[in-house]
C-alpha angles and dihedrals in degrees: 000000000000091000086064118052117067130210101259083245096069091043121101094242086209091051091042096054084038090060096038090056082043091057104041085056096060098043078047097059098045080055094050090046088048102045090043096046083051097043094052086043086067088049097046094047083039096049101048086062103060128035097257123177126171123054114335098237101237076079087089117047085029079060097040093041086050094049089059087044093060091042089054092048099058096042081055104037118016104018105031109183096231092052085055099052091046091057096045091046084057097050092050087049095053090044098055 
């Protein structure tokens, strides 16, 4: 256990806010499968019961929930915020 974990001083401090957006996402996510699966159960056992027909209403957290998801995956994967102010940095150095 020991050989894992650094002193913060030796840590990047970029690729340590980078991992720890990379791995709330993912805890994120297993909550988001669990909660959903659980939330259509109750559709699915509710809805055998009485003759429902439309749109089965976890439809709609399971869309809105899936709409952050996404958001959240590409602040921690594709668009990382320090990546973006970088860039940014360096594009206001080159233009003075």
């Amino acid at each position: 256990m020991e050989q894992y974990s650094q002193a913060s001083e030796q840590k990047d401090p970029k690729l340590w806010a980078i991992a720890k957006k990379r791995a709330g996402f993912k805890r994120d996510l297993v909550i988001y499968i669990v909660i959903n699966a659980f939330l259509w159960l109750i559709w699915l056992l509710g809805s055998k019961s009485q003759n429902y027909s439309g749109i089965p209403w976890p439809v709609w957290p399971t869309a809105g929930w899936g709409i952050a998801i996404i958001i959240q995956y590409f602040e921690a994967y594709r668009f990382p915020k320090e990546n973006a102010v970088e860039k940014e940095y360096e594009k206001l150095k080159q233009q003075q």
